[in-house]
N, C-alpha and C positions, 0 to 999 in steps of 0.2 A: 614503569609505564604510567601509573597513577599519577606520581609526581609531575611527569609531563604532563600530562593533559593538562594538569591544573594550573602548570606553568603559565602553558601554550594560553588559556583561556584569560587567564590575568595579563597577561601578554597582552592580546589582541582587546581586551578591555582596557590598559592603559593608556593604548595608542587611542581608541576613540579619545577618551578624558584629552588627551592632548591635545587634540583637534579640535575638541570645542570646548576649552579655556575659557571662551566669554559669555559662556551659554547663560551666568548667574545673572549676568547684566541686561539680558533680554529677556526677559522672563512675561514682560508684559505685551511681546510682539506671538501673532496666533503663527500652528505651525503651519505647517502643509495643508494635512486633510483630515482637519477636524471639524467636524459641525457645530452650528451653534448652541449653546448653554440652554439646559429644563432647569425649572426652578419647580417644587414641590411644595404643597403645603407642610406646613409642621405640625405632628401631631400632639396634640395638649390635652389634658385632662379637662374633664366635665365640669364647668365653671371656674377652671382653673386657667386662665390664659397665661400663666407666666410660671403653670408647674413644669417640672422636670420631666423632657419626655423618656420612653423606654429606649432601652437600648437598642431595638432596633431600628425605633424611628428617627433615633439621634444619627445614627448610620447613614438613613435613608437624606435626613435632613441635610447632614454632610456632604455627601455626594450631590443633592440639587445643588448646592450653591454655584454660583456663575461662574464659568471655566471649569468647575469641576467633575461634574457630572456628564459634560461632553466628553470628559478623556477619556470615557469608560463605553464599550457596546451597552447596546440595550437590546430586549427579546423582543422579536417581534408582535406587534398586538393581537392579530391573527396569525391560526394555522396558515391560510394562506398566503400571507405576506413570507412567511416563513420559506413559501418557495420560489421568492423571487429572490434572483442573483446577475445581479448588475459588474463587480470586480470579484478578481481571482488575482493572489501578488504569483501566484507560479506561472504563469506566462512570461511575465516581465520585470518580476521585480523591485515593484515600482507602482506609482499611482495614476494606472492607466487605465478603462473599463474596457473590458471583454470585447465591447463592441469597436472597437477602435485595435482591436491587437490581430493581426494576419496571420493566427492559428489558430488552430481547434482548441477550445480549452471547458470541459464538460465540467461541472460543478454539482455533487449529491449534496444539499445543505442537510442539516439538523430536522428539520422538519421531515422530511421524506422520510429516513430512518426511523425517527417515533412514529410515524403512521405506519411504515411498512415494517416494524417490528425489528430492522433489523439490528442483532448486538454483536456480529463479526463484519470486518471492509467484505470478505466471499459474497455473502449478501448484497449490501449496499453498491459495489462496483457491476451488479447485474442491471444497475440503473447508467450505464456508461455505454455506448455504443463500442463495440470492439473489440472492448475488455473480457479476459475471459480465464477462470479459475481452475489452478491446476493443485489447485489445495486441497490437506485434507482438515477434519476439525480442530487437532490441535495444531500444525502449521499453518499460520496463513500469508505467505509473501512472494507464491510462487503465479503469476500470471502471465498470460499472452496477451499483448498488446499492439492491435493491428497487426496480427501474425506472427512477432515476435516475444519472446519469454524475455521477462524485466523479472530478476531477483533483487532489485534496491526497490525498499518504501523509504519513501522522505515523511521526515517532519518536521513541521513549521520550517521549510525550505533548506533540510541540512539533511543530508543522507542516512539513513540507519542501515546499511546492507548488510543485507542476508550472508551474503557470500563472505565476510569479513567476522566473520563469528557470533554474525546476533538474531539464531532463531528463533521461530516461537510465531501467536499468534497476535492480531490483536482485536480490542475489545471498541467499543465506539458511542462507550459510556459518555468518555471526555472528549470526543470529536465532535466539534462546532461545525467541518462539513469535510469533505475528499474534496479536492482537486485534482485533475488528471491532466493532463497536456500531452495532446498527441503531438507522433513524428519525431523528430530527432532533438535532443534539450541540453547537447553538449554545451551550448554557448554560455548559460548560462550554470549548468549546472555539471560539466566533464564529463567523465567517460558516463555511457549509458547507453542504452540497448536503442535503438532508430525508430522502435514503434512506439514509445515515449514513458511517463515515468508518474508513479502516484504519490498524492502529496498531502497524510494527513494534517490538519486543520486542525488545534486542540481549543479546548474551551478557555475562554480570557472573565476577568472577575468581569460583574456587568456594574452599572449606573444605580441600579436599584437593587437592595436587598433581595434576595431568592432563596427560599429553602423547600427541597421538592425530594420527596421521595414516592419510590413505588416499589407495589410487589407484582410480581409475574407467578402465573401457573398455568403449567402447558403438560400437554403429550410427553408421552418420555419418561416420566418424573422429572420434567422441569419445572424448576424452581430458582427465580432469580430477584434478588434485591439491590433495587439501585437507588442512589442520592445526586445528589446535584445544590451546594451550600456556597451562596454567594454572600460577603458582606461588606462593604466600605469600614472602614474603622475611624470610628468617629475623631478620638483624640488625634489623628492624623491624619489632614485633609491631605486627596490624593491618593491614599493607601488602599488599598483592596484585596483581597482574598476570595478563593473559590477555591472546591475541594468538591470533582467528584470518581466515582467511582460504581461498582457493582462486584456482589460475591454472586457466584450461578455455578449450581449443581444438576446437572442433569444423566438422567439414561440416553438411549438411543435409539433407533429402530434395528441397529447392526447389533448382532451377537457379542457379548465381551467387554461392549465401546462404552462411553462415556465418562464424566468424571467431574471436575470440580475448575473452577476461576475465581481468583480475584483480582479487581485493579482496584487501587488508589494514585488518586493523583491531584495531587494540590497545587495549586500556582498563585503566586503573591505576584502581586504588581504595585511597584509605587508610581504616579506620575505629578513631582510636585507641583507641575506648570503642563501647561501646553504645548513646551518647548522638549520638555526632557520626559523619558519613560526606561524604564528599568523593571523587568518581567524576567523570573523566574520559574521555572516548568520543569516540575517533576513528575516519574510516574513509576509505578512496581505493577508488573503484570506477572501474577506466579498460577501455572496451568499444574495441573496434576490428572492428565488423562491418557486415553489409549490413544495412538499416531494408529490409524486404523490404514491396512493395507491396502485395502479394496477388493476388487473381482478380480481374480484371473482369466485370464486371455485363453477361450477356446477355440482355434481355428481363426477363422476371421470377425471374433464379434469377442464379448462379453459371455462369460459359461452360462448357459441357459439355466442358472437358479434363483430360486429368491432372493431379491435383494438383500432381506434380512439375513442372508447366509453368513458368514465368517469363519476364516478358517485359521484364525489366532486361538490360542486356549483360554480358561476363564482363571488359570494362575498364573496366565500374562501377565508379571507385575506393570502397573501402569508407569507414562514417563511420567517425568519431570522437568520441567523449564521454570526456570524464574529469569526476569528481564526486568533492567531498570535503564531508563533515560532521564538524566537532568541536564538541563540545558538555558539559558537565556538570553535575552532579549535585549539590548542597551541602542535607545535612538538618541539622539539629540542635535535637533536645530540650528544650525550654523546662525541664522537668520532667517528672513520672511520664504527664500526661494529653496534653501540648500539644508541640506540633512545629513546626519551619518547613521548609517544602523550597522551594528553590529552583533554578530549571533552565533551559539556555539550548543555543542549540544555531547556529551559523553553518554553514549550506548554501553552495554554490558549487557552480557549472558555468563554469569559464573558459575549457572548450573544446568547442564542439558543431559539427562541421561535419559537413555533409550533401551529399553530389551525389547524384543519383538520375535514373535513367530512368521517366518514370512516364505511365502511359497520362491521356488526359485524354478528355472528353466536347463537341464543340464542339454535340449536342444534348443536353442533361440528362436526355431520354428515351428516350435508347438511344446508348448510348458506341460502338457498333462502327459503321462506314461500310454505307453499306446495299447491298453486296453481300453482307452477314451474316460477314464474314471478316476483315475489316482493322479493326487496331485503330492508332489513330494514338497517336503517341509524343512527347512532348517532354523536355527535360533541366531538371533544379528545381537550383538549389541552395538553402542553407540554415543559415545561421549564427548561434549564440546565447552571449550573454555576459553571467550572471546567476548572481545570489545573493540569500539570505534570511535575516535573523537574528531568532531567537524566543526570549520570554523569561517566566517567570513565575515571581512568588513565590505560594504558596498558605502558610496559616497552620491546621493542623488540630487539632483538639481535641478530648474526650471529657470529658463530664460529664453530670451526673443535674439531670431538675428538671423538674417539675410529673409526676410519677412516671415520665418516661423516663426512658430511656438514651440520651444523644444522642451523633453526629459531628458535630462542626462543621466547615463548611470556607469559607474565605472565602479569594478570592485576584485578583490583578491580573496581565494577559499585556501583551503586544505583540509584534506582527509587522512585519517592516518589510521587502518583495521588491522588488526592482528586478532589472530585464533590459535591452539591449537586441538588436533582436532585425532579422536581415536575411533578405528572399527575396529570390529572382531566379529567372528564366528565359532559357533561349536562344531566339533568333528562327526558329530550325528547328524541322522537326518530320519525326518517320522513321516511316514506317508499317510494320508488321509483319502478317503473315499469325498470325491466333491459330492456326487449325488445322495447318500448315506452318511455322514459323517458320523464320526464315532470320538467323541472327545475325551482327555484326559488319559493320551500316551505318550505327550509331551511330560517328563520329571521334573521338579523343582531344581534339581540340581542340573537340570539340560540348560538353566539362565545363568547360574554361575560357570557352568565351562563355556558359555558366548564371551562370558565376560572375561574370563583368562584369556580367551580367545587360542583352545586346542587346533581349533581348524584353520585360522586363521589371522591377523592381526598385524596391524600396520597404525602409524603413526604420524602425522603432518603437522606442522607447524607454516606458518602465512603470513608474510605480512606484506601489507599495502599500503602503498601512500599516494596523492595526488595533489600537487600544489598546480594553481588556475590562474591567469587574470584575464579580466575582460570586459570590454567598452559595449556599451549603448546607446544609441539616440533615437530616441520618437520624434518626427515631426510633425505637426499639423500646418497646416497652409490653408486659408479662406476658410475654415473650419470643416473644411471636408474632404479636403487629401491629410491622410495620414498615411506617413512614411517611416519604417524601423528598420534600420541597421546595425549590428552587433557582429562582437566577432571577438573569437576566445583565444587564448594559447594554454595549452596541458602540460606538463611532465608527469606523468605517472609512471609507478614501478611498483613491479613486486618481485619476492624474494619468496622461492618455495625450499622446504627440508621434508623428506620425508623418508621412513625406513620401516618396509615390512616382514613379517616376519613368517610362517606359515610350516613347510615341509621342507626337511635337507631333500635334495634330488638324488640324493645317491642310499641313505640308507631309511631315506621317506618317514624319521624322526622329527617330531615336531620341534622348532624352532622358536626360541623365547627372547631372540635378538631385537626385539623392538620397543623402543621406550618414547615416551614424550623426551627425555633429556639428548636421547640419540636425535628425534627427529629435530630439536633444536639445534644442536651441534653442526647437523648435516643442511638445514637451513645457514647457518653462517658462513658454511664453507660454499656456499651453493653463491653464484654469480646473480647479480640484479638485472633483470631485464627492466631495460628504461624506456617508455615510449614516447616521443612529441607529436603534437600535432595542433594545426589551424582549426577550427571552428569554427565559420561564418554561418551566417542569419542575414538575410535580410526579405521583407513582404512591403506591401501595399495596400490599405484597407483605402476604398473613396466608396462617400453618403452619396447614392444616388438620389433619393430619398429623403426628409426624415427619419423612416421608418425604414427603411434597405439600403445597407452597404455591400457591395461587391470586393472580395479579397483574394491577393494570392503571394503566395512565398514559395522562397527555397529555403532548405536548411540541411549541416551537414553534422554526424553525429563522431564522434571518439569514443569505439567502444572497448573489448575485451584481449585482453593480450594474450595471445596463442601458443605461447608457450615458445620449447626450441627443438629446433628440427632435428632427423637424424644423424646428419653430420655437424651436427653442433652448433648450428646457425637458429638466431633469432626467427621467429617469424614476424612480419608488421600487422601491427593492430586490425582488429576490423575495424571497418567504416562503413557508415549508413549516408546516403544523401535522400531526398524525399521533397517534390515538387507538390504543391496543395494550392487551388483553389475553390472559390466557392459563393454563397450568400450568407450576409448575418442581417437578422432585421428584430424586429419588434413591432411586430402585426397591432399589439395590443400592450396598453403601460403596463409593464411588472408581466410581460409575457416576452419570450426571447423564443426566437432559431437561429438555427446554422445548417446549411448545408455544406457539406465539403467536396469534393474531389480530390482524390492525393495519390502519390505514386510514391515507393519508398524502396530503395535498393541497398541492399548489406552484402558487400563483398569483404575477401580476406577469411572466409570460413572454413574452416578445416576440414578438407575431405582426403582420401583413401590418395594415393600417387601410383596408381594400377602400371607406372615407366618402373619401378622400382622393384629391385626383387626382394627388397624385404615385404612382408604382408603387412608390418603393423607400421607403415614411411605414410606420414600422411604431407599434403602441402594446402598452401594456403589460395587455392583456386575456386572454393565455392563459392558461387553467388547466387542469391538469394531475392526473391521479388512480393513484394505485394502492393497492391492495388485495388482500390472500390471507392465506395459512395456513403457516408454518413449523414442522418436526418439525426436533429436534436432539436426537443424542443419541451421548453418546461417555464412556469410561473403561475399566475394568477388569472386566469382568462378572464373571470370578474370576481364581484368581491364573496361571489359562496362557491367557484370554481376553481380548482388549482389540479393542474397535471404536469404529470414529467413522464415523456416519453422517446423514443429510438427506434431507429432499424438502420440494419449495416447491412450492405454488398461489400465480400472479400476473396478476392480471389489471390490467394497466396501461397507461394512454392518456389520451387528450386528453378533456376532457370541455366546455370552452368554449372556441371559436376560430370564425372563417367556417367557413360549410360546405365540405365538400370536393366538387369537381368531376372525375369518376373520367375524363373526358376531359381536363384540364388540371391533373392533381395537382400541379405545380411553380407553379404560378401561381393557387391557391384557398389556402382554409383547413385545418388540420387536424382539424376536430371529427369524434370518436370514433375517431380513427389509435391504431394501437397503436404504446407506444412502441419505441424502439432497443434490439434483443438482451436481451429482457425475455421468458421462455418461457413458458406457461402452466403449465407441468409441468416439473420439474428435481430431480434427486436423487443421492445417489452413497450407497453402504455400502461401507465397506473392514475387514475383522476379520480378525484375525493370532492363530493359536492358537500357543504356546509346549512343545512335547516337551521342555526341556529341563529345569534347573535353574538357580537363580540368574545367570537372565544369560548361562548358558551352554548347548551344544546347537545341536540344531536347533528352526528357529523359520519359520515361513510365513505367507505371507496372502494372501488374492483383494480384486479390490474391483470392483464397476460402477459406471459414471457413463453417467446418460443427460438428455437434453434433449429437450423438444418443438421443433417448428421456431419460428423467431421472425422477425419483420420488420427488416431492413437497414436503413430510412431512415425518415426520421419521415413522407414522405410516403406510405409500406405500398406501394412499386412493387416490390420486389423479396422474395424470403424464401431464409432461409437454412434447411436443410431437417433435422430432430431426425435424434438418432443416439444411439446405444448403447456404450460401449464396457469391454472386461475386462482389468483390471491383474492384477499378480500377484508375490510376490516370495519369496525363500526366504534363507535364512541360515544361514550354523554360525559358532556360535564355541566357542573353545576353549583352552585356557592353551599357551602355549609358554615353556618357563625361566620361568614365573612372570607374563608378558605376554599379556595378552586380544590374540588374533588372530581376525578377524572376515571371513569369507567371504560375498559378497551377489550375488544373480542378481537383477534386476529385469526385467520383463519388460509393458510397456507397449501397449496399444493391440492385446491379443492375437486380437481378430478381425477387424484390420486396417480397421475403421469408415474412410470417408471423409465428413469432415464438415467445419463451418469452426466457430471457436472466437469469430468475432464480426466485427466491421467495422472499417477503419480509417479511422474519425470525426475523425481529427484532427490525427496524422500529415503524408498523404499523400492529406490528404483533397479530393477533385475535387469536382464536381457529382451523382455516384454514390458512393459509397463503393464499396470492392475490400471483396470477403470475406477471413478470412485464413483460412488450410486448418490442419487440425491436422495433425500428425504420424502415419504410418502406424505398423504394427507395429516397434516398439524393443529392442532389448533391452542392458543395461547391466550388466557384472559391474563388482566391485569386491575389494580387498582392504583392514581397516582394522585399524591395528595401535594398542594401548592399551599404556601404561606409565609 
């Protein structure tokens, strides 16, 4: 498997080299979309105008020179410039601005994150209308997006999925900002769930020398240390490097929970010219903590205890995940109009292990024993060993004709994930009082028999691939119709083996028939399901305006392959299509909205075949609806104001399935169920005014986030109940010997709201789902030092 990848990757880097053969000869022609050249003073010694300056001013010196210093981002000067965002490449691809692309496309930059504290995407994507976290603190990849669940994060525009073997959480140490793009994103990016797809942003070397670290100390015993090391390298103009990361050790407010993080992540970049760029990006994220279950479901709600409750034990050995992504970057300029990039990216998860205490349901409608008090207990384990390597050349270009202005973009990907993947259980089972708990009758040795797996155990092996190609063109006309049209073709396939193992039926001995080598074997003999499918796109943005563009699009998505039927027949993929329009303007410079309108349909979903007399015959007739109204709005309102804020209307559910029988909802249909952690009402404002000058001073902000209640299961037995809650932060910075020193008070959850942040759907998921609780009143100082 490793060989290929590395193949595939040299592969799909030779063929750029190919393509632009004459790149050497042009060296002096600018590219696309670079700005123009800062020149910097040189730093010189004290009557010394011609001594030798320090190392890192020779850096600094390097990178001003003309052309070179342009190739490189620079930080913004102000916090609040920091929240202005004009492009995003995950819409299109391509070098097109936000305001000009006929979908939703919400952007969290860097900035938002440092003020709002946050160091996990759960956090940060609460600043995203729609979006909505089914996480807990060590997984983080599981979300609802405009009603529907997206298990793939992208990054830097190449897929990392979840589903493919690469779990865990991440950190947002090295995230330069999120991108998210609503509605269906097949076109450009294949199979994918219709209510759209997130895209982190990682940090690139800047223009200027950087080295910045801080300490954090919070609630919890949190403790957390991060850097952020940028430098040009002098003896080689062009060259650059950046290296950040954070180690963070905290408790919890939940019983048992917490534990430890680090990420490092370094990325070199050379760009000898303006013409050519070659970027490296690497990262190791190793977690070492509890995957915490959550609440159990009593009746129709959350069990009326303390949040802080927990009904895992405290010789829970903790998990462990370790994740590594290396991946890069290869452009280079055909000439003045035309470019090729190319980009690849190998994921890995070589180490997921899991033991957990985890409440179970032996009736699906109603988990707790029917004295209303005991909740019964069994031991899971849970091991995963998988990787993903992704790849694409896109070919873009800019020319005039039939009186446009066109972008062209035409390009070819692949995906290729394999896992394989083991459960188990022990043959015991510990019951626990929920309202009295009584801890420590779980045995040390009740985690080694999960892990034999006495009670149970089974084995899967997976693998996925998806090869893409697909055209684009942007128009403009009179400089205020813009028109896009795109349109994809897929092949995808996957190949499952799996063999479980558990009790004979006859003399109810347990059974030890299941191995990773069996489930491989039984994956080779197992048939490929191969899906095709079209992918079109096409919208319409027109400037009424300078300041308001009116937009609207359709788009169609390629999503999940459903397996095969009873009688041996394929099912066809789902499919998402979704109608959107709306307003985008710019009230004020370095201040953006949008308003949306959108309607989004997912047929091909698997529901129950109540014609059929087997019980467990499902077909592919569910379909699926949501629809509402998105407000976004975030940048610089002036130069000591900056906000980022939202609110979403959603109304979303099932719209074709069997009827639903409100006396046997586990065993009827879904029709008109609302979907999973989908609110009707959700919004958040956070705005930070600025006392100070240039970056320095004091600097503060408030923010609210609130949610209506939403339904837990797709069967609507349970709801998790709306809530409100008030953040808050403050800042001084100020020069020491010449070095930015930065003071921060964050202060989270300030009216101590109890509420839960969504379900654990997939995890640790039972016959109910557990709610997961958010966090009480927090509060987090920090110190961050610049130079």
């Amino acid at each position: 498997m490793n060989s290929s990848v590395l193949l595939c990757g040299v592969a799909s880097g030779a063929l750029t080299l190919l393509i632009s053969y004459d790149a050497r000869a042009q060296q002096a022609l600018p590219t696309i979309d670079v700005g123009g050249a800062r020149r910097a003073p040189t730093t010189r010694g004290a009557g010394e105008p011609n001594s030798t300056p320090s190392a890192a001013a020779a850096g600094q010196a390097a990178a001003s020179e003309p052309g070179v210093a342009s190739r490189f981002p620079s930080e913004p000067k102000t916090p609040e410039e920091g929240y202005v965002v004009r492009n995003a490449s995950t819409g299109t691809k391509a070098d097109i601005p936000i305001r000009e692309t006929p979908v939703t496309i919400n952007v969290v930059p860097k900035q938002v994150m440092i003020d709002q504290n946050d160091t996990n995407i759960q956090e940060a994507l609460e600043n995203v209308p729609s979006v909505h976290s089914n996480s807990n603190e060590l997984e983080g990849y599981n979300f609802t997006i405009r009603g529907f669940r997206s298990l793939y994060i992208y990054r830097n525009n190449l897929a990392i999925p979840a589903g493919e073997g690469n779990p865990g959480g991440f950190d947002t140490a090295n995230l330069e900002r999120i991108e998210v793009l609503k509605g269906p994103a097949s076109v450009l990016y294949g199979r994918a769930e219709p209510g759209g797809l997130i895209n982190l942003i990682t940090k690139q070397p800047l223009d200027q020398p950087l080295f910045r670290v801080e300490q954090q100390i919070g609630s919890f015993d949190h403790y957390r240390t991060q850097w952020d090391i940028s430098q040009p390298v002098a003896q080689v103009p062009g060259l650059a490097y950046r290296v950040s990361g954070a180690y963070q050790t905290n408790g919890s407010f939940r019983a048992f929970q917490g534990g430890e993080r680090v990420l490092i992540a370094p990325v070199v970049s050379y760009r000898p010219s303006d013409w050519t760029e070659f970027t490296v990006d690497t990262q190791f994220l190793g977690q070492h903590a509890q995957s915490d279950t959550g609440v159990p479901i009593f009746g129709a709600r959350p069990a009326p205890i303390p949040l802080s409750r927990s009904f895992q034990e405290p010789n829970d050995p903790r998990d462990r995940v370790d994740s590594f992504n290396i991946g890069y970057k290869f452009r280079q300029n055909l000439n003045e109009d035309w470019k090729v990039t190319n980009r690849f990216n190998y994921a890995a998860t070589p180490y997921f292990s899991k033991p957990n205490v985890v409440g179970f349901c032996a009736d699906p409608t109603f988990c707790v024993d029917a004295d209303g008090r005991t909740l019964q207990r069994y031991v899971q384990y849970q091991f995963l060993d998988g990787n993903a390597f992704s790849t694409n050349i896109d070919l873009e270009g800019k020319f005039v004709a039939l009186g446009g202005k066109h972008i062209f973009l035409m390009g070819l990907d692949y995906l290729n994930g394999y896992y394989d993947y083991y459960f188990s259980n022990g043959a015991g089972t510990f019951p626990i009082d929920m309202y009295s708990p009584v801890y420590g009758t779980v045995p040390s040795f009740a985690y080694w028999d999960a892990k034999i797996g006495t009670g149970f155990k089974g084995h899967s092996s997976v693998l996925t691939r998806q090869k893409g190609f697909y055209v684009q063109d942007h128009v403009t006309w009179f400089d205020t119709l813009h028109v896009m049209l795109g349109a994809r073709y897929d092949v995808g396939d996957v190949t499952v083996g799996s063999v479980d193992g558990g009790f004979d039926p006859v003399t109810d001995a347990p059974l030890y028939n299941s191995s990773k080598q069996l489930a491989i074997a039984d994956r080779l003999a197992s048939p490929t399901l191969v899906d095709t499918a079209w992918s079109p796109r096409a919208g319409v943005v027109y400037d009424v305006l300078p300041e308001l563009s009116v937009y609207g699009s359709y788009s169609q998505s390629f999503g999940l392959n459903n397996g095969i039927s009873a009688d041996g027949q394929p099912f066809p993929a789902q499919r998402g299509k979704q109608w959107e329009v709306g307003l985008k303007s710019e009230p004020l410079p370095g201040l953006s909205a949008t308003l949306a309108f959108y309607q989004i349909t997912k047929s091909g979903v698997l529901t129950r075949d109540f014609s059929s007399p087997n019980p467990a015959a499902v077909s592919a007739g569910g379909l699926q609806r949501s629809r509402g109204i998105e407000l976004d709005v975030m940048g610089r309102v002036y130069d000591r104001i900056a906000i980022i804020a939202n609110y979403a209307y959603m109304d979303a559910k099932v719209i074709s399935d069997s009827a639903k029988d409100p006396l046997d909802p586990y065993g009827s249909g879904f029709l008109y169920n609302h979907l999973v952690n989908a609110p009707r009402h959700a919004g958040k404002i956070f705005a930070t005014y600025d006392f100070g000058e240039n970056g320095l001073g004091l600097r503060a902000g408030v923010g609210v986030t609130a949610s209506t209640h939403v339904w837990g299961d797709l069967q609507n037995t349970f709801l998790l109940p709306g809530w409100a809650r008030l953040d808050g932060f403050a800042s001084y910075a100020t020069l020491v010997e010449g070095h930015k020193v930065t003071a921060q008070l964050n202060l989270k959850n300030i009216n101590n709201a109890q509420y839960f942040t969504g379900v654990d759907n997939y995890f640790n998921a039972s016959a109910r789902f557990n709610a997961l609780p958010a966090p009480p009143f927090t509060a987090t100082g920090q110190i961050r030092v610049e130079f």
